[in-house]
C-alpha positions as CSV (number, residue, x, y, z in Angstrom):
1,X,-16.7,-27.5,14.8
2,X,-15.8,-24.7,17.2
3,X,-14.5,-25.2,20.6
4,X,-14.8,-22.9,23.6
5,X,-12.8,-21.8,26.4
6,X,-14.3,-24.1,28.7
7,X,-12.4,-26.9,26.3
8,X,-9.4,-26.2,26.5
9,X,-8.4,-29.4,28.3
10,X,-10.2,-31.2,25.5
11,X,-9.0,-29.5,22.8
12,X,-6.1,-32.0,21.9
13,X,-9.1,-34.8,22.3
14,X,-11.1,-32.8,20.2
15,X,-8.6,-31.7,17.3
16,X,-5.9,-34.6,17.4
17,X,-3.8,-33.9,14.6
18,X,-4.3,-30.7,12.1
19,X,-2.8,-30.9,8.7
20,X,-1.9,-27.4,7.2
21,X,-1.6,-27.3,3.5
22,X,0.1,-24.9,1.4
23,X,0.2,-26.8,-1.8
24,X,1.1,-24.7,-4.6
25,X,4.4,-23.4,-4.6
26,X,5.7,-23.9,-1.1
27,X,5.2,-28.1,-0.4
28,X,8.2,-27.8,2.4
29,X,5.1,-25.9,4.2
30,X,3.0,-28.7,4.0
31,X,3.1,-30.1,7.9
32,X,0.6,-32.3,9.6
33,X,0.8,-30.7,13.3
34,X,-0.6,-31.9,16.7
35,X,-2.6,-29.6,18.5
36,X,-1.0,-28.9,22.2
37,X,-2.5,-29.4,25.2
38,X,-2.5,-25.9,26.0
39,X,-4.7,-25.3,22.4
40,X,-2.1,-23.8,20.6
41,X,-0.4,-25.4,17.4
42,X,3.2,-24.3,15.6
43,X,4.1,-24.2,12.1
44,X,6.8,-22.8,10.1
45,X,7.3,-19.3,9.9
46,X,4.7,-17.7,12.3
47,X,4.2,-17.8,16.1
48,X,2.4,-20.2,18.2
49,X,-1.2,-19.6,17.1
50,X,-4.4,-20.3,19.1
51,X,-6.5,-22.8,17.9
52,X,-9.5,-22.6,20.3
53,X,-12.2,-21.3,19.8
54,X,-11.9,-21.5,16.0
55,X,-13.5,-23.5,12.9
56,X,-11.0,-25.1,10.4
57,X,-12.1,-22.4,8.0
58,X,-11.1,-19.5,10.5
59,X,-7.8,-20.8,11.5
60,X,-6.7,-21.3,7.4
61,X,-7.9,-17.6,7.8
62,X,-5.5,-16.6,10.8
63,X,-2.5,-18.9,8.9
64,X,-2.5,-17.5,5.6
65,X,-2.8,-13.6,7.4
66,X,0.1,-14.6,9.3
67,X,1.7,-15.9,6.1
68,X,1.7,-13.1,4.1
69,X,5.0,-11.7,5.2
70,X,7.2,-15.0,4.0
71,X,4.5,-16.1,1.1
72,X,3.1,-14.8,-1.8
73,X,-0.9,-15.3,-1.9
74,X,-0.9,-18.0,0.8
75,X,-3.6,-20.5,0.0
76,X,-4.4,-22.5,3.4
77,X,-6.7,-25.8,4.0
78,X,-6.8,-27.1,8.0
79,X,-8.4,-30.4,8.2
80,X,-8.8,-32.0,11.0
81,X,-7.5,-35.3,11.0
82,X,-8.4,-37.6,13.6
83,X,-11.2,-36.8,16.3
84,X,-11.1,-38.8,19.4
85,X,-13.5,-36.9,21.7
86,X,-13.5,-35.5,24.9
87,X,-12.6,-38.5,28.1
88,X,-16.2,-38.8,28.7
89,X,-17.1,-39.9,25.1
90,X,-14.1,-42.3,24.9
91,X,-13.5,-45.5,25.6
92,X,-9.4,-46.3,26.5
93,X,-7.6,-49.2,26.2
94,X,-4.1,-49.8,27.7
95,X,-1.6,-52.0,28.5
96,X,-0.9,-55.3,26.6
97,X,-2.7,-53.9,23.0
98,X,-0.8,-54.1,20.2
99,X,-1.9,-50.7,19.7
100,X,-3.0,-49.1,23.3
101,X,-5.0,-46.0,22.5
102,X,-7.9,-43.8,23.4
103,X,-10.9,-45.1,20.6
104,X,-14.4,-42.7,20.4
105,X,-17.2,-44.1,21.7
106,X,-19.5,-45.9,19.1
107,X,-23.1,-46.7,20.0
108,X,-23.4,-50.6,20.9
109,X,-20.0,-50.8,21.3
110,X,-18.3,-54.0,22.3
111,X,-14.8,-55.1,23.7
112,X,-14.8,-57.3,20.4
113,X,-15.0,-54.2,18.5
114,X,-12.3,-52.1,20.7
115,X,-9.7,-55.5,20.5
116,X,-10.1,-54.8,16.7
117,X,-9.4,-51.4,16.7
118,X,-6.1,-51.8,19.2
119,X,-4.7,-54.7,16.9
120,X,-5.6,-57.6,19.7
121,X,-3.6,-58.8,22.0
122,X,0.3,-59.0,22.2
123,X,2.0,-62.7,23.1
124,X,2.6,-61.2,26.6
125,X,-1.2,-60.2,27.2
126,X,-2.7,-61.8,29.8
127,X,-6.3,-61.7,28.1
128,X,-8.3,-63.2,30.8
129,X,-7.3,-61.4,33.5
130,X,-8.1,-57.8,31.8
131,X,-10.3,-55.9,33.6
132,X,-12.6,-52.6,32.7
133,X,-12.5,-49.5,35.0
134,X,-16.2,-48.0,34.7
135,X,-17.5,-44.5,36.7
136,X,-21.1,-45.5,37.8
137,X,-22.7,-42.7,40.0
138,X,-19.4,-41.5,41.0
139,X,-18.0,-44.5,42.7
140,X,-15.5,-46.4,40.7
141,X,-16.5,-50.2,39.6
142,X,-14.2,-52.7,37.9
143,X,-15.3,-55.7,36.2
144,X,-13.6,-58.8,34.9
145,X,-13.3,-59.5,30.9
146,X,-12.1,-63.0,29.5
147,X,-10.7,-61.4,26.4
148,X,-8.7,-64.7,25.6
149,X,-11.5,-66.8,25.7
150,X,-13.3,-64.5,23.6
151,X,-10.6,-64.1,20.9
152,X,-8.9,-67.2,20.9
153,X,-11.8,-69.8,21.8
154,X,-14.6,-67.6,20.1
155,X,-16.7,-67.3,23.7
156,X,-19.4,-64.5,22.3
157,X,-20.8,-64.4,25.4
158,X,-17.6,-63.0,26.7
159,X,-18.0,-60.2,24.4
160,X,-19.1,-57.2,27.0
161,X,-20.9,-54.1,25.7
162,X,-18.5,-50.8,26.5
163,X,-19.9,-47.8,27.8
164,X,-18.4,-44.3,27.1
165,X,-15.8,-43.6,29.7
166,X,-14.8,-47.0,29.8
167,X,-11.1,-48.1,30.5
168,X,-10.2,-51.4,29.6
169,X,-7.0,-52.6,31.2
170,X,-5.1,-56.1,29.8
171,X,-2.3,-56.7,32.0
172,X,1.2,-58.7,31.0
173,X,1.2,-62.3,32.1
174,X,3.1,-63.8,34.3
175,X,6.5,-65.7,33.4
């Protein structure tokens, strides 16, 4: 995967999390790093480097050039490690998940299927008053979900297909 100038917003949606590896000889280089908003990443030893723009393959490249001064034949693997996708490919889910996160879009995706990937609810979620914010021809629309009759009372017709861009919101309850 290469990404362009144009995606440099993205690029932390794009490349989540890049784990270095320098394996033989030098473990304490070993470091899982987060590429930065701004599409940079830092690791030990060298300068900010520029990840944009670049396959894994190039950037080992780059790194083990870089390297060279501190490390004796620098062997270097990027992998990227978790791909999430740019906002419009994503569906989001915040508040009252046990694990609120941004989830890639999966064709015929449900709200079933996102609840599974956030850990459900938490005991303070108020399920059936979550709502999903959708973009339909530019004009925001929000819909009402029953998440708590579709987890807890197994109502599969509550189970709403999610579209790509798709925020669901589950709010707290109240006390």
């Amino acid at each position: 995967m290469t990404v362009g100038t144009e995606h440099i917003a993205m690029l932390y949606q794009y490349w989540k999390n890049l784990e270095y590896r320098r394996a033989r000889r030098n473990p304490e280089l070993s470091v899982e790093l987060p590429v930065r908003p701004d599409g940079r990443i830092s690791l030990p030893l060298v300068e900010d480097i520029v990840a944009i723009g670049k396959t894994p393959a190039a950037l080992a490249k780059e790194i083990e050039q870089r390297l060279k001064k501190y490390v004796e034949n620098p062997s270097v693997t990027v992998m990227a490690r978790a791909f999430t996708g740019p906002f419009t490919q994503q569906v989001r889910v915040i508040g009252e998940a046990v694990l609120p996160k941004a989830l890639p879009y999966r064709a015929n995706m449900t709200v079933l299927d996102a609840m599974i990937e956030v850990g459900g609810l938490t005991k303070y979620a108020s399920g059936n008053r979550a709502t999903i914010v959708r973009m339909v021809n530019s004009s925001r629309e929000i819909y009402s979900v029953h998440l708590d009759s579709l987890i807890k009372d197994g109502k599969i017709e509550d189970n709403v297909a999610l579209l790509p861009g798709d925020i669901l919101i589950i709010p707290q309850r109240y006390f």
